[in-house]
N, C-alpha and C positions, 0 to 999 in steps of 0.2 A: 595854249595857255589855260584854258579849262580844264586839260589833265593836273597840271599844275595846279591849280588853284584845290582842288580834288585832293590829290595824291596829299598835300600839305594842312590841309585845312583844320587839323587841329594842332597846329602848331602856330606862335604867335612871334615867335624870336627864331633867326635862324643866325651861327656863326663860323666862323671860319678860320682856319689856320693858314698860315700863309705860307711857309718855303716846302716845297713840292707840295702844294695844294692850291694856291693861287699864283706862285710864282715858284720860280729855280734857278740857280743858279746859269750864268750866261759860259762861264768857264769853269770848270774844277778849281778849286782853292789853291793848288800848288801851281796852276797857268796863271792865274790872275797875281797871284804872289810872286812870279819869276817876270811878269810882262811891267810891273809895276817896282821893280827892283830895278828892273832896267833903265827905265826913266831915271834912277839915280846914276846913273854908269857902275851900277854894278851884272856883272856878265853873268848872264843864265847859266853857263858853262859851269861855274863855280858852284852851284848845287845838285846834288840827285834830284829828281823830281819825281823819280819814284819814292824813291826814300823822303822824301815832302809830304806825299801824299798819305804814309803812315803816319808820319812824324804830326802830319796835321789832327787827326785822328785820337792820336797818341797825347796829345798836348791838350787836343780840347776835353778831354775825359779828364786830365790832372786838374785844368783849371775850374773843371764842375766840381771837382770834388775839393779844394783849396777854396777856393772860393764862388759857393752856388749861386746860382742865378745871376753871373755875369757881374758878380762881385756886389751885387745890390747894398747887403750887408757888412761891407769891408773895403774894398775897394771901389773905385769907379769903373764903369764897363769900360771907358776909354783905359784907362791903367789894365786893365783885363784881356781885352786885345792887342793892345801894344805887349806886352809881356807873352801871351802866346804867337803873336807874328814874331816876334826877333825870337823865340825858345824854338819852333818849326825851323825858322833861317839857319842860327846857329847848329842847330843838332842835324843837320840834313850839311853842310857845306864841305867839301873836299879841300877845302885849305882856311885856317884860322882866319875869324873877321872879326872885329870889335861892332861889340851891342851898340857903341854908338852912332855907329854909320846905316845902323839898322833901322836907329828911332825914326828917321822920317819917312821912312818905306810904310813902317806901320803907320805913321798918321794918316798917307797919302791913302794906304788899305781903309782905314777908319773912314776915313769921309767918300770913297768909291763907293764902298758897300752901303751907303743910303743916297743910292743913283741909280739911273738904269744903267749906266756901264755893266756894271755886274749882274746884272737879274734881266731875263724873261717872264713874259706873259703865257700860263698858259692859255688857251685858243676857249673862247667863250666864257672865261672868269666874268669881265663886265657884264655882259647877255646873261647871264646866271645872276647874278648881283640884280640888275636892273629890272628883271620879270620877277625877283623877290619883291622889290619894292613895289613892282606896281601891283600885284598880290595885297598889300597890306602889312607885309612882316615887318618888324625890325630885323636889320641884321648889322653886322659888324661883325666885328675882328677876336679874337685871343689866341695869341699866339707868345710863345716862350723866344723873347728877344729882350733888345733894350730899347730904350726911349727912340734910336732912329728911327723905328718901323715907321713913325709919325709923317717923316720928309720920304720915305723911299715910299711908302705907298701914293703919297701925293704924287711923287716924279712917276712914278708908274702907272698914275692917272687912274687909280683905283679912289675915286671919293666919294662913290655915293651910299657911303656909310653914316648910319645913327653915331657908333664908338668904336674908339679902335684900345683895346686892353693887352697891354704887354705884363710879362711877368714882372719885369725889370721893375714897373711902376706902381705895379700893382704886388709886389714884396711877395709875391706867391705862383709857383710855378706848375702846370700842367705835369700830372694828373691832378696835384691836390684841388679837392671839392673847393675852395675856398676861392680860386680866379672865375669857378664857374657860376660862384656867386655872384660873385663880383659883376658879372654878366648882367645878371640879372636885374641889379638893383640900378646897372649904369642905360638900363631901358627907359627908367623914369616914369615907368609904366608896372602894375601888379600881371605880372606873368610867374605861374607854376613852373615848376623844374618840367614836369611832364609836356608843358605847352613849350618848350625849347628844343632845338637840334642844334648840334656841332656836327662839321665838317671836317677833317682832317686827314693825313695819310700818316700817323702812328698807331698803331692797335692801342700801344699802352696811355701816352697822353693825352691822344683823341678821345678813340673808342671807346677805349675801357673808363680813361678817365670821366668824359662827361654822362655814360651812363651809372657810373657810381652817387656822380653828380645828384642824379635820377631824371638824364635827360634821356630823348634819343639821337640815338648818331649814327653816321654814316660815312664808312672807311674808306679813301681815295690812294687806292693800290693796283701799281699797273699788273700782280700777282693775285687774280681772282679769287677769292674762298667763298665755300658756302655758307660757313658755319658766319657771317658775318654779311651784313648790308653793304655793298661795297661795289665801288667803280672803278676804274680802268683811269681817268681824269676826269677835272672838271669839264670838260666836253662831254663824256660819254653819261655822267650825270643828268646835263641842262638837257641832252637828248632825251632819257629816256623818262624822268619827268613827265615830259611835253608830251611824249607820244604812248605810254604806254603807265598800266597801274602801278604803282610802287611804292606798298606796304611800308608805312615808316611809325 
């Protein structure tokens, strides 16, 4: 803990990204999508699931670009999900099926994914979180989602956060400077961009983004690089912290 407190000590806010940085997926998109289909009596058999797994891919890139950040600005995120889970189903199916047999597959998707059915912990997120706090930092949340993050962090028993800041709510999405403001001011406390660090595993929304921000950060990529501060997961982080210098 005294590495810790060391290695951190000019820093006063510390934040976090969440899906492959605190948590991950429990199943690929196109299993959870085909096991939850199922529940309607509609048969797995009836879609590629490899062809899902692009198609998911493929859909979620249209609907960032149609409507960004989860439709904040135009639609509702539920209308935003529901229209990519039945566009995946549809465009992946080996025999014609009406979108309306789809709509409650997607709702059932909508309200799964703010549960733990769907998401893992990785191993030491809370232990890392909780020697933050008893350190002294603030920390919390920003992360590029919609207003569920609120209930699936709860059900994931991740709460011993200051704020939890989504795009969705917060009208502005990672990289832009502007959620990482938003950060700052939602400390309620006068904290410098320099006296802050994000956590994340994107180069570009994390990394890059919160030090544009003019934070420091620290990239969680199981793909080591030098040219970057960067760990393996949040385990190999909270370890090496604790035991060893770590220039931040």
């Amino acid at each position: 803990m005294e590495l810790l407190v060391r290695n951190l000590k000019r820093i006063k806010l510390v934040t976090f990204d969440v899906t492959n940085t605190l948590l991950y997926f429990k199943n690929p998109p196109e299993v959870q999508y085909l096991k939850t289909a199922a529940m309607f009596g509609i048969s797995e058999e009836s879609f590629d699931s490899n062809l899902m797994k692009k198609n998911f891919r493929k859909h979620f890139k249209i609907q960032q670009q149609k409507h960004p950040n989860f439709g904040r600005n135009s639609i509702s995120y539920q209308k935003w999900w529901e229209d990519l889970v039945i566009n995946v189903f549809m465009s992946s199916s080996r025999h014609p099926i009406e979108r309306r047999n789809l709509k409650p597959v997607a709702h059932e998707l909508i309200n799964l994914y703010k549960t733990r059915e769907c998401w893992e912990k990785y191993e030491k997120s809370n232990e890392l979180i909780s020697d933050l706090k008893d350190a002294g930092k603030c920390v919390g949340v920003i992360s590029n989602f919609d207003s569920r993050l609120h209930d699936l962090l709860h059900d994931m028993n991740i709460t011993k956060l200051d704020f939890v800041i989504t795009s969705y709510e917060a009208g502005s999405e990672k990289p832009n400077p502007v959620i990482y403001n938003e950060a700052l001011l939602a400390t309620n406390q006068i904290i410098k961009p320099s006296e802050a660090l994000h956590i994340g595993n994107e180069l570009d929304k994390d990394y890059n983004g919160a030090m544009s921000a003019g934070w420091s950060s620290i990239l969680i990529n199981s793909q080591e690089s030098q040219d970057y501060l960067c760990f393996r997961n949040v385990q190999d982080l909270w370890e090496s912290i604790r035991s060893r210098d770590v220039k931040i």
